[in-house]
Structure formats: structure tokens, C-alpha cells
C-alpha positions in Angstrom: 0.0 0.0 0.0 1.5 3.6 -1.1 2.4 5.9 1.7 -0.2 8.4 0.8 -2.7 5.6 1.4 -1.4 5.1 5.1 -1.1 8.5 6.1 -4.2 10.8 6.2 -3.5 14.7 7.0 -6.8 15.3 6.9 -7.8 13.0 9.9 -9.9 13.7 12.0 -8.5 15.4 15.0 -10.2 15.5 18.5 -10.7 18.9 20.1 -8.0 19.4 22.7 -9.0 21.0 26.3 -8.6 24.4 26.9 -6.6 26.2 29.1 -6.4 30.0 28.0 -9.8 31.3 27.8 -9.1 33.7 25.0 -5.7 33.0 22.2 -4.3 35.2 19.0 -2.6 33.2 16.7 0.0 36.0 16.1 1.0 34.0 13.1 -0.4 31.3 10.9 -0.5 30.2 6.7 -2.3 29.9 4.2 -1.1 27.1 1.4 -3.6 27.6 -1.8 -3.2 25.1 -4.8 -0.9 26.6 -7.5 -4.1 26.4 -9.5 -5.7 29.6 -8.0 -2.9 31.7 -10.2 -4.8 31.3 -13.1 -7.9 32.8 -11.5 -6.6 35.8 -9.7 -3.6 37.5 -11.7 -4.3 39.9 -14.3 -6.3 38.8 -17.3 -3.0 39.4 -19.5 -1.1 36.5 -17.4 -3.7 33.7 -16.9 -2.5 31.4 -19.6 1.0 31.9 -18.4 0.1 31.0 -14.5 1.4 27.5 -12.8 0.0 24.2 -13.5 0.2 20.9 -11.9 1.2 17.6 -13.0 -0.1 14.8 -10.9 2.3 12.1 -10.7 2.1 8.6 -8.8 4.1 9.5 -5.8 4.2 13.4 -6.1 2.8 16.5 -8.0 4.9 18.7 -9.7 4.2 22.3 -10.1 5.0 23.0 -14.1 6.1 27.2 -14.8 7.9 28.8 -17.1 10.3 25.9 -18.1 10.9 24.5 -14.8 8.9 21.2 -13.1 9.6 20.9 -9.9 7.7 18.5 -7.3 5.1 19.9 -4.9 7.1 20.9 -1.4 5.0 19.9 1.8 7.5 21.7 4.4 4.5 24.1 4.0 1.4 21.8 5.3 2.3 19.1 7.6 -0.5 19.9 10.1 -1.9 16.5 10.7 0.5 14.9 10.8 2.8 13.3 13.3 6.6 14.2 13.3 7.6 10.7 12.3 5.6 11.2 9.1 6.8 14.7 7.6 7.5 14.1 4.1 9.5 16.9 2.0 7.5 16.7 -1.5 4.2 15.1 -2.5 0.8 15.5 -3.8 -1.5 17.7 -3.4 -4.1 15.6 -1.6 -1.3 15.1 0.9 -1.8 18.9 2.4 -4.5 19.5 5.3 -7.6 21.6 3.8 -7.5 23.7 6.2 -4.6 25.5 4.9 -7.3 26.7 1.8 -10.5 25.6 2.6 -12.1 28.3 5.5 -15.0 26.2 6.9 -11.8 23.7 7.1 -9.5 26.0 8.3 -12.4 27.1 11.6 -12.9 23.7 12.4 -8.9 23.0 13.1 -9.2 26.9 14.8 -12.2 25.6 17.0 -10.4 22.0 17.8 -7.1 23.4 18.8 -8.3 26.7 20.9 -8.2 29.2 18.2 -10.1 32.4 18.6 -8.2 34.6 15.9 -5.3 34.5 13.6 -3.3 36.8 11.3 -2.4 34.9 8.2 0.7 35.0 5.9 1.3 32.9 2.7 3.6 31.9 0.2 3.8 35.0 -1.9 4.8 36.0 -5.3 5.6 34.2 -8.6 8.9 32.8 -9.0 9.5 34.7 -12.6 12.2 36.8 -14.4 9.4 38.9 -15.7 9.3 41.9 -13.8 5.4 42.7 -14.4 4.1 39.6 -14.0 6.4 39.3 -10.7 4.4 43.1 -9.6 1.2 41.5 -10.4 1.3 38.2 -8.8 1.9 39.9 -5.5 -1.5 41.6 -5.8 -2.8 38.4 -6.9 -1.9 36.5 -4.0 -2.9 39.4 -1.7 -6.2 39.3 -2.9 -6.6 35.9 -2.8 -5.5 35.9 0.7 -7.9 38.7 1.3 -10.6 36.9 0.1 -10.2 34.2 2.7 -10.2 35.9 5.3 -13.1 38.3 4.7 -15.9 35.5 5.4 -14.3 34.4 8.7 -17.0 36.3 10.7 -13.8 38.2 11.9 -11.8 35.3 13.3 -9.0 35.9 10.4 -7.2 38.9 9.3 -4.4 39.2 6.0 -0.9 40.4 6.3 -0.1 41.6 2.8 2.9 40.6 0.8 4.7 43.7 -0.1 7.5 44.6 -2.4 9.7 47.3 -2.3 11.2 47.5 -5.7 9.3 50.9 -6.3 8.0 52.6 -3.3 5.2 54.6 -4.9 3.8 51.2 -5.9 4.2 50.0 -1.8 2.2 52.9 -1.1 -0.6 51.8 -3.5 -0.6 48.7 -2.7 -1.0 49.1 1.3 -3.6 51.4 0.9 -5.0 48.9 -1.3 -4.5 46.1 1.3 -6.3 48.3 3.8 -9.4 48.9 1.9 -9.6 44.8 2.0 -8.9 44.7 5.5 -6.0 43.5 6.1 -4.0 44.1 9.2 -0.1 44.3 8.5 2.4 43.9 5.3 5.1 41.6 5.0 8.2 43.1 3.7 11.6 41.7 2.5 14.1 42.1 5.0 16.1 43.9 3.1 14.7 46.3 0.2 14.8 44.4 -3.3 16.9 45.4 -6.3 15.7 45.4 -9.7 19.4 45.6 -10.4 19.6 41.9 -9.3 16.8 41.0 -10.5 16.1 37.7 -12.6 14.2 34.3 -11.9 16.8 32.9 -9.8 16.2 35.3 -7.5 12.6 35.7 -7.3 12.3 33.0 -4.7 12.7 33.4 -1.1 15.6 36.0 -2.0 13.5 38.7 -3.6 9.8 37.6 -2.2 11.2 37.2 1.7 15.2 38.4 1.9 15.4 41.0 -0.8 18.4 42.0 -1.8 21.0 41.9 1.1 23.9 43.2 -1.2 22.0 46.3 -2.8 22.7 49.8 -2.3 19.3 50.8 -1.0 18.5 50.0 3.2 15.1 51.0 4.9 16.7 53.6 6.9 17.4 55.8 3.7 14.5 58.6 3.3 13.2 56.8 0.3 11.3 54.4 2.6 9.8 57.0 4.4 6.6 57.2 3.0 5.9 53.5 3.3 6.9 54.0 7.3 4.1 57.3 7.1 1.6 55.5 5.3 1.6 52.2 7.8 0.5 54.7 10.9 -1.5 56.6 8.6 -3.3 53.4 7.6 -2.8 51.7 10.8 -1.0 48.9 9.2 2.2 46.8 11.3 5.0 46.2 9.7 6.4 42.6 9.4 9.4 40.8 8.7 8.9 37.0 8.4 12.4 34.6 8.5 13.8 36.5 5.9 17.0 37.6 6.9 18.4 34.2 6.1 17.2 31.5 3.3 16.5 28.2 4.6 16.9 25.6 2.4 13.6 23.9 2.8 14.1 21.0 0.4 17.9 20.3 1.0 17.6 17.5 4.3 21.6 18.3 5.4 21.0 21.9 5.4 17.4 22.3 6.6 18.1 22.0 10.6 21.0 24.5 11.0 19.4 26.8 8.5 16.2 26.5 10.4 18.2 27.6 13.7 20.0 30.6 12.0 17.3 32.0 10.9 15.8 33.8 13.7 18.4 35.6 15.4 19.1 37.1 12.0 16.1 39.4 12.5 18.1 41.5 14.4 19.7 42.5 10.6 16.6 45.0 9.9 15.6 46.0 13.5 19.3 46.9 14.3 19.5 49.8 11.6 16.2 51.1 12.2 17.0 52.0 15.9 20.4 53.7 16.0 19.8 55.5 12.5 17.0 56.8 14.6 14.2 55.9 12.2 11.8 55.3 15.4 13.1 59.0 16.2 11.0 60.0 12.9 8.1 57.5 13.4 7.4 57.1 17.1 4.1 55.0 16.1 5.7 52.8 13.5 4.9 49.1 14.9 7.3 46.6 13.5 7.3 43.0 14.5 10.3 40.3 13.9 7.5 37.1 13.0 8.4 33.6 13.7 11.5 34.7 15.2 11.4 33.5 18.8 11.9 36.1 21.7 14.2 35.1 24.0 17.1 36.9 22.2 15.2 40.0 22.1 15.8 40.9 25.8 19.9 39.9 25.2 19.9 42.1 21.8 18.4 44.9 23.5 20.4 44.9 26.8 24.0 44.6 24.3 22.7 47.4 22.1 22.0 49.5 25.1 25.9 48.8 26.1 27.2 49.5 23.2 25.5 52.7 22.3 26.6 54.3 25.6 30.1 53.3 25.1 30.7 54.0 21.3 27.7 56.6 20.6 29.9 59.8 20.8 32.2 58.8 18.2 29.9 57.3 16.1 27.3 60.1 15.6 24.8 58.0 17.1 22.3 61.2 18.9 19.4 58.6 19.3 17.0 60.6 21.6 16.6 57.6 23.6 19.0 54.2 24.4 17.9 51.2 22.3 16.0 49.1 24.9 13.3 51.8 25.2 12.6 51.8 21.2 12.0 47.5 21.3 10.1 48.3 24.0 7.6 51.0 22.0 8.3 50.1 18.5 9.3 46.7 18.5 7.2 43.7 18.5 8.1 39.4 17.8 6.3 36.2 18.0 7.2 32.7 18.9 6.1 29.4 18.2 7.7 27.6 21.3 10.0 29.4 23.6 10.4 28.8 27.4 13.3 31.4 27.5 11.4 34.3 26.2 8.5 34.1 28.3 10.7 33.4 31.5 12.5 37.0 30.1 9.5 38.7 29.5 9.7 41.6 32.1 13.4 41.9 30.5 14.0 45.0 28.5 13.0 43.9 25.2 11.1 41.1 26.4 8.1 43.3 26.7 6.0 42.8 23.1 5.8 39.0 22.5 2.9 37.6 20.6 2.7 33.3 20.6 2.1 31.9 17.3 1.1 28.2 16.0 2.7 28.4 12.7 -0.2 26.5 11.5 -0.1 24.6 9.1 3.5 24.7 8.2 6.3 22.0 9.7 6.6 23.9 12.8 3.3 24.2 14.3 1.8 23.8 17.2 -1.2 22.1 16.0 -3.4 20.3 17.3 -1.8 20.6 20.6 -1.4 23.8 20.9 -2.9 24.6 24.6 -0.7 21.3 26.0 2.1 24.1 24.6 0.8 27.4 25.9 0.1 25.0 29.3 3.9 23.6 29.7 5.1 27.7 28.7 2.9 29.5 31.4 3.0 28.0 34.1 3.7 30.1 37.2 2.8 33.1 34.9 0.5 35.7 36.0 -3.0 35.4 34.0 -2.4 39.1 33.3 1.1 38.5 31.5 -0.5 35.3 30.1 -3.4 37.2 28.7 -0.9 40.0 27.3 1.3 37.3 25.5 -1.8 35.2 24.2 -4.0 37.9 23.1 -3.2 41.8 24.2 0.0 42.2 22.7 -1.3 41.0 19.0 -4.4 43.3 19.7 -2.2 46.0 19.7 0.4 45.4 17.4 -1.8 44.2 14.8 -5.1 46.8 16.0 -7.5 44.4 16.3 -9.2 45.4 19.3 
């Protein structure tokens, strides 16, 4: 009997006891079928979008000369660790990452109340326009998802930076949907660089580490204005580092890498004295853990007192005070960052599931939050679980 025979991720999954009364998912996915390309870009691009190839053992996603077998690294919800596959077929994936009625059920069963959804993001193409477009394809599509949640679910935007008038439009545009925060690269992207080589997780979630332009130049500022003007949050999502989801030798290390990294964008942003400028700009580090948040912003703190005469640094207050005001994170599973949570910098945590991608929580996500608050106060357990994604995200 084949595997995907044996292995159902669509099981059914009993409802798990509660023990938070009210939980934000600051931090959960969407995974639509590659075929939903051909419905929501631009009429001009439909009979270029994806298509699939169903196979015996896998799918393969076909696109623009390239057939590559469906990655799964994305939806292993429902299933248990010791059955995680890399690649495989569509009818491997659990609904719930594009189905909504789905997607509330697995909410209801594992203690859900609300969750702010990312996804996958842009085409992987050399061709600039279509690249443009697919990002409000996607967004829209994401959009759409969300809006008939009876207000359980709420978009972050994928946003690209390539031309900052266009950020502009398209976050007011992401507004007028409803969506709650946009994703940005972590560093700005480079048409220079640009080809289909890079258009994967280097342009859609790193950007272009290497280019000439950074966030903290005054060409961003707009985008900054127009996120408190909109009140939109600003996200950055692992992309400070690529991990190589399909490579098995290098997926581990990369996967523990990449969240310290974050420190990359937040780092500038502070002692060029951005947050100076922009006292309401929320930013938050997601899926990047939080118990080095309190270290990074005790050592910054240091550093600037030592070195900030020399250095130009006149940053109208030390570092520590802007991660408390300005800066946000989220974890997934993190003992040490709740246990630093009065820290300096451990202030604005938000716990995530991850659902439905290989990290998650799911479906046992309150035995989690159970074994990471105990001893807590219900009043920092409240502000971890739900408050601080209230605020960051302005849901309440």
C-alpha cells in the first residue's frame, strides 16, 4: 500500500482542552493550490500561471520551463513528526490551509479564537510585471479568505519594495480589504539583481541583502508614514536568512540561524534613529522567537553608551526603550522568552502556532501554551496570548 494511502492529514483530529480562555494566533498560513494563479492574476497573465502535474508518488508544479515536485514543508498539520515528508501531492496537504470552513474547524479544535495569516507569496519569474502583479494576486486571494471568517482571520499583505510609490498603492489597497499588517523583505529588493533565480525566497522574503538601498534611507519613508496613517504593522517573516527547505543536510542549521538574524533590519532602524521620525511605526520580527530580544536589547543599550559619541549615534533615547515601544516578535515555542518577559526587550511578544506549516503547534497547541505559562500571571498570560497581537496588529 503507497504511503499516501497510510497517512491521512486530513484526519480527524479531536478537540484538545482548553486552558487559555481567549488566544491570538499572532502567526499562521495559508497554502492555496498553485491552481488559483490562473484565477486571480491579471487577465493578461492567466495562460502563463502554474499548473500541476499529478504524478504517482508526487505533484509537480510546471512554470515557465521549470517542473519541480510539490514541497510539503509548508502543510504538515496532521501529521505526526515521524511522518513529515519533504515533497508530495497535493491531496497530501490538510484543507484547512485553503479551505475556510476547514480551516475554523482545526481553529475551534485546537483553541483558536483569531489569527493573522501569511502565505507563500509572489511568482517565481524573471518577468518583472508579471512578478508586480502576482503579489497583488496573491494578496487578494488571501484577502478573500479571510473576509468570510465572521472576523476570526485577518491578511498580512505581501509587499515589495522594488518601487516605493507602488508600496504605497498597494498598502492602501491592502487596507481597503482589510488587512491588518504587510510583509516586507528584509532587506529592500533590487531590480538591479533582479532575474528568476532570485525571485524565490531572495527577492519575495530576503530582498536584496547586497544592494545599495536599506530602509533607513528617506526613500522608505513614505511607506513608514503610510503604515501609521493606515494603521497597518509592519512585518518581517524569517527573511533575513534562506533556509533551504528542500535540502535534508541543510534544513536544521538553517532553520536555527534563521531567527536571530532578524536582528539585521531592526538593528539599523534603531540607531539610524528611524523610530526617532516614526514614534508609532509598529514593527514586529514574526516567527523569530523572543528570548534573544531581551539579550539584543540589553547589548545594544551597552554599546550605544560606550561607542555613541564617536559614532554620531544622537538617538533621543537608548535602544532598549525603542524595542520596547516600537518593536514587536512572535514565537512558536520558547520557554526562555517568556521566562525573560519583564526583560527590557522582552516586553511585546505575541505566541504563534505556525499552522499549518512543519513547525506548528497544532493540534496541541494549549498542551504548549500549558507547559510555557506555568507560574505566569493570568495578566502576563493574557498579554502574550492575546493583548499584545491586539495592539500590534489593531484588532481590538
Amino acid at each position: 500500500m503507497a504511503e499516501a494511502d497510510v497517512i491521512d492529514a486530513n484526519r480527524e483530529i479531536e478537540a484538545q482542552p482548553r486552558v487559555a480562555d481567549y488566544v491570538i494566533d499572532a502567526d499562521v498560513h495559508v497554502t492555496p493550490p498553485p491552481t488559483f494563479w490562473a484565477e486571480y492574476l491579471s487577465p493578461q497573465y492567466r495562460d502563463r500561471a502554474p499548473t500541476v502535474e499529478h504524478g504517482d508518488d508526487a505533484d509537480w508544479l510546471v512554470f515557465e520551463g521549470t517542473r519541480k515536485k510539490l514541497n510539503l514543508m509548508q502543510s504538515q498539520a496532521g501529521r505526526r513528526f515521524e511522518e513529515f515528508k519533504n515533497d508530495g501531492k497535493l491531496s497530501d496537504m490538510r484543507v484547512g490551509g485553503h479551505i475556510l470552513a476547514a480551516r475554523l474547524d482545526d481553529m475551534d479544535r485546537d483553541g483558536i479564537d483569531k489569527g493573522v495569516v501569511f502565505g507563500g507569496g509572489p511568482l517565481h519569474t524573471g518577468d518583472m510585471e508579471m512578478y508586480l502583479d502576482s503579489y497583488e494576486a496573491f494578496n487578494r486571494w488571501q484577502s478573500d479568505f479571510c473576509a468570510d471568517s465572521n472576523g476570526r482571520l485577518f491578511g498580512a499583505a505581501f509587499l515589495p519594495t522594488i518601487d516605493v510609490d507602488l508600496s504605497v498603492k498597494m498598502m492602501k489597497a491592502a487596507r481597503a480589504r482589510g488587512d491588518v499588517a504587510v510583509n516586507m523583505p528584509a532587506f529592500p529588493q533590487s531590480a538591479k539583481h533582479f532575474d528568476k533565480s532570485s525571485t524565490t525566497l531572495m527577492q519575495g522574503l530576503m530582498g536584496d541583502p547586497n544592494g545599495e538601498r536599506q530602509y533607513r534611507d528617506a526613500e522608505f519613508d513614505p511607506i513608514w508614514k503610510t503604515a501609521i496613517d493606515q494603521n497597518l504593522a509592519i512585518t518581517f517573516h524569517l527573511g533575513a536568512r534562506i533556509v533551504r527547505y528542500t535540502d535534508a543536510t541543510h534544513f536544521l542549521p538553517d532553520l536555527a540561524v534563521s531567527k536571530t538574524p532578524m536582528l539585521e533590519m531592526i538593528a539599523p532602524m534603531i540607531f539610524t534613529g528611524l523610530f526617532d521620525r516614526f514614534p508609532d511605526l509598529r514593527v514586529g520580527m514574526i516567527e523569530s522567537g523572543s528570548g534573544w530580544m531581551p539579550w539584543a536589547a540589553e547589548y545594544m543599550d551597552r554599546i550605544w553608551f560606550m561607542q555613541r559619541h564617536w559614532t554620531g549615534c544622537d538617538i533621543k533615547h537608548e535602544p532598549s526603550y525603542y524595542f520596547d515601544r516600537n518593536v514587536y516578535c512572535s514565537f512558536i515555542s520558547d520557554k526562555v522568552g517568556v521566562a525573560l518577559r519583564n526583560f527590557p526587550g522582552g516586553k511585546n511578544q505575541m505566541w504563534s502556532s505556525d499552522y499549518p506549516h512543519s513547525e506548528t503547534t497544532f493540534p496541541h497547541s494549549h498542551k504548549v501554551i500549558e507547559d510555557h505559562f506555568e507560574g505566569v500571571s493570568e495578566e502576563d498570560k493574557r498579554w502574550i496570548l492575546a493583548g499584545c497581537a491586539e495592539k500590534f496588529y489593531g484588532l481590538s
